[in-house]
Structure formats: C-alpha cells, structure tokens
N, C-alpha and C positions, 0 to 999 in steps of 0.2 A: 601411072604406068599400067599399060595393058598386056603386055609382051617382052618377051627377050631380048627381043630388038629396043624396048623402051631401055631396059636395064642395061643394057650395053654403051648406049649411046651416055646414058645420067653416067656411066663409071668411065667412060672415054672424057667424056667434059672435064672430068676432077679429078684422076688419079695423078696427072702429072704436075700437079698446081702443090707449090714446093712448101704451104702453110698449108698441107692436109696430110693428115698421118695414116689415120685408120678410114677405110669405107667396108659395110657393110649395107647391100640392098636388099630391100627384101621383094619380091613382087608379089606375094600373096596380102603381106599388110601395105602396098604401095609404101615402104617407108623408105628412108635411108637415113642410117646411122654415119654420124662422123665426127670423126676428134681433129679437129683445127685452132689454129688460132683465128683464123678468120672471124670479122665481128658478121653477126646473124644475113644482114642484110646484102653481103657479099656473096656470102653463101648461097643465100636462094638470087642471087642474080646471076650465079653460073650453074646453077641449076634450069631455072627456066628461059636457058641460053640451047635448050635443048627443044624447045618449042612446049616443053610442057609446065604446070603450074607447081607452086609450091606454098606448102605455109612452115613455121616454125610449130612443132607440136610439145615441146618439151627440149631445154636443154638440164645439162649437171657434170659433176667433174667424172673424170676415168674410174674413181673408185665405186661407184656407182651409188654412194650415198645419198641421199637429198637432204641436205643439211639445210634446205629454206631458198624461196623461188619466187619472186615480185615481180609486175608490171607496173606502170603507168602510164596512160594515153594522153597524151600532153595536147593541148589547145589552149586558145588566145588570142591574142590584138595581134592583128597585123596578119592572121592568117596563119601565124605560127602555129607547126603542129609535129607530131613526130609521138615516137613508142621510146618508153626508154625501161630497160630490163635490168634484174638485180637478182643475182646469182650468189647466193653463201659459198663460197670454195672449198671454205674450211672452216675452223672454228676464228679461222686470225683474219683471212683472207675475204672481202665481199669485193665481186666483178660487178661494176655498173657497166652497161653498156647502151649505146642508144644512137636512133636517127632521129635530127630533127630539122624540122625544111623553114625556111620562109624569115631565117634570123640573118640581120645586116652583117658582114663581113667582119670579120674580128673576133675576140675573145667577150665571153658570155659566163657571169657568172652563174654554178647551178646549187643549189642546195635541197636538203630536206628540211621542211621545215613539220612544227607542230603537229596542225588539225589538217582531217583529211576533210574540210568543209570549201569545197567552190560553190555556195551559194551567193554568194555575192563577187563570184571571180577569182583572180587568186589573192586580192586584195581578205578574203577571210581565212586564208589561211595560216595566218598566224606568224610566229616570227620562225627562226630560224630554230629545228629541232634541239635544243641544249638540258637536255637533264641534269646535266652536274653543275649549271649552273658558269661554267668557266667563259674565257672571253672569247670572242671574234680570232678566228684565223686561216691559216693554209691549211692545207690536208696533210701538209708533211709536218708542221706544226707541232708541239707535244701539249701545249694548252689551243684548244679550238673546240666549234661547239659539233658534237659529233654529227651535224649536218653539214658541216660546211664542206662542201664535194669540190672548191675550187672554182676552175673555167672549164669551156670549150670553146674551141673553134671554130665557125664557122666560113667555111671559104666564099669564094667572089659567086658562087652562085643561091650561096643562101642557108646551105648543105653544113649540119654537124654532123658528121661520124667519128662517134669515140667513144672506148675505152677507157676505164680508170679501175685501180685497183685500191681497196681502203680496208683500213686497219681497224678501225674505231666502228663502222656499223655493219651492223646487225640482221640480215632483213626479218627474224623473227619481233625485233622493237621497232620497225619503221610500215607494218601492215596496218594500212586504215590512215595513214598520213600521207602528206602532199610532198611529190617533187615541182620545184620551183625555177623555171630558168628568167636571167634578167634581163635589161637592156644593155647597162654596161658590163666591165673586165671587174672584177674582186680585188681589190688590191691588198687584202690581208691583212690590214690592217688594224691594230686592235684600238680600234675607236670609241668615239662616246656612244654613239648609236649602234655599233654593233653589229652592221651588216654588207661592210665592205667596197659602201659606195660605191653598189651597182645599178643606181637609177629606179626605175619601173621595173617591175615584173611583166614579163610579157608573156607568159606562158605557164600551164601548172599542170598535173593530174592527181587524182588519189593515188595510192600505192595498196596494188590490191594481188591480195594471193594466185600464184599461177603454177601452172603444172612443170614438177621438174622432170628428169629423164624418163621415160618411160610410165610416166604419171598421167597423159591422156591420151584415151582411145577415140574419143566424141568424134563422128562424122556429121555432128547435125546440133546445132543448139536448140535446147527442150524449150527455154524458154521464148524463141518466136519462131521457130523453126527455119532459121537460114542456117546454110550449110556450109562445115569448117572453108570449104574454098572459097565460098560467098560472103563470108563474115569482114573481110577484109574493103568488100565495095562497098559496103553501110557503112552510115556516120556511129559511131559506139552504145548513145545513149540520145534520149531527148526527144523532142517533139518531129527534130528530121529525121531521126531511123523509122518513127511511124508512118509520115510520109513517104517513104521511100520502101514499106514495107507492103502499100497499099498496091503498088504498082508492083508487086510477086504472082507469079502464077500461081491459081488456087491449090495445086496440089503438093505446094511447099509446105 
C-alpha cells in the first residue's frame, strides 16, 4: 500500500464480508490487522482482489497473548504440497489450519507424528505422535494418540482447505516434529497396527516455530536475502531454492 487510495480500496474489499469483525489498516507499516473467522488463505485472496499482494505476517487470538505458533511446509509424491499452520488458542484449545493442493478427491487422513526427520521422506518420520502410550483413534475420541488429527477433505480439484480445532495438542510439544497427511480416510479404528488404515503417506513437513501476532516485522530474510514478498515464489529449502536463487538480481 502506497496511498490512501490503496487503504481505501483493501477496507472496501472486506468490510462488508460477514466473517470479518474487526479491520485495522495501517499505511505507515503497509499492514492490516483483522479478526475473522476466515481461514488464512481466503483472506489474502480478497485482499490481493485489490490488485495488490499480501503475505500472512503473524496470526493469534483477540487477547493478544501468544500462547505458541507453528508451521509446516508440506511436500511429497504426487506433487502434493500445501502450508499447514498451528495456533495455541488457549491453554485447551490448538487451531490447526491448512491448504493443501494436488490430493485425490476424498477424505485424507492427517496426523502428527514423532520425529521431525524427512531424510528419507516421510517414510522417517516415525509413527504417530503418542507419549502416553494409548491406542489409535478419532480426535473426538477420549483414548487416542495425541496426534491423531483425523481427516480432510479434499474436493474434485485436488484443494484441502480446513480447519480443525483439538483438545489434546500442544504446539509447545509438537515443535521439531512432523505433520503427516495419507493417501487414504482414517477409520479410527483402534487396530493392531495403530494407524487407521490410511495407506501411503503422501505428504509431511517438520513443525517449526513461527511468529504469532505482532511477532514479525522482517521485510527481508537475513539468511539469503529474498524478500518477505518474494519468499513465497522460492521452493523453502534444498538444492532448488539455490538454483532459483542464482537467477536474483545482484542487488538482492
């Protein structure tokens, strides 16, 4: 936003969109503050409905505490890829939230599991997160293992977007671990194997610390120097973000 014409048009876009409560813009920090239910990705889709860009800088709940704030950038077979986000609410309360593209139609089971190690895919990443030791279940469940996060959906074009709200984790004990989505539906059932005969893993990332409300100012990452708007067209990590890093103008 350069103007008050920019600010005008970003608060004409959203004020009358009936899942946003509060806006606050600011044009000095280009930000905008807002309390919705909207999941992340809607959000900046009617944002940059305005012809300008957006990124997510931090979310957290209305009281403005940061009780604990996670990412993980999910890839995989098939092409599968997607961000999926983990918000502490409260002390009871953890919002998972997430897109993820390129999964066959249907219900997809997801969980946390153990080790945050994809060096050999997500096949190291170990079983399903379970400290207490208890069996395989749903998330509405009162024995399950506190990763087990259920399903999602993916509709006819490939597209998860969802929300889930959970009782049992933590994001202070799931930093440095893997989330995991499968090929098949979870059936919850508490089996010999223990993990709800969902097939193949087709997808994981680590689960890594990220900034909640008003926790990042960064317009520039120190360590290769792409910038918060630019971070988004690079691959995350690995041998193609270098490639793709060579082809930057020198004075980035």
């Amino acid at each position: 936003m350069t103007c008050e014409n920019c600010v005008n048009a970003v608060r004409k876009a959203i004020q009358d969109i009936k899942d946003v409560k509060e806006i606050s813009i600011s044009l000095e920090s280009k930000s905008v503050l807002v309390e919705t239910t909207l999941l992340a990705h809607e959000m900046q889709q009617l944002l940059e409905s305005t012809g300008r860009r957006a990124v997510l800088k931090g979310m957290g709940t209305v009281d403005s505490r940061n009780l604990g704030a996670a990412v993980a950038m999910m890839s995989g077979q098939d092409q599968v890829q997607g961000v999926v986000r983990f918000l502490q609410a409260s002390e009871s309360i953890c919002i998972i939230e997430g897109t993820l593209d390129g999964l066959s139609p249907g219900l997809h089971g997801i969980h946390v599991h153990e080790f945050g190690d994809i060096s050999d895919g997500c096949e190291s990443c170990g079983g399903h997160y379970n400290p207490h030791g208890t069996l395989h279940g749903g998330p509405e469940d009162v024995e399950r293992h506190v990763g087990d996060l259920g399903n999602i959906f993916a509709s006819e074009n490939g597209r998860a977007s969802f929300r889930l709200k959970d009782k049992y984790l933590k994001v202070h004990d799931i930093i440095g671990r893997s989330l995991v989505v499968d090929e098949g539906e979870d059936d919850f059932g508490h089996g010999d194997t223990g993990t709800g005969n969902t097939g193949k893993r087709l997808a994981c990332g680590i689960i890594a610390r990220s900034a909640g409300l008003f926790e990042n100012d960064k317009q520039i990452c120190s360590c290769d120097g792409i910038t918060l708007w630019d971070e988004r067209n690079y691959p995350i990590a690995g041998p193609e973000r270098k490639t793709a890093l060579q082809s930057l103008p020198a004075n980035l």
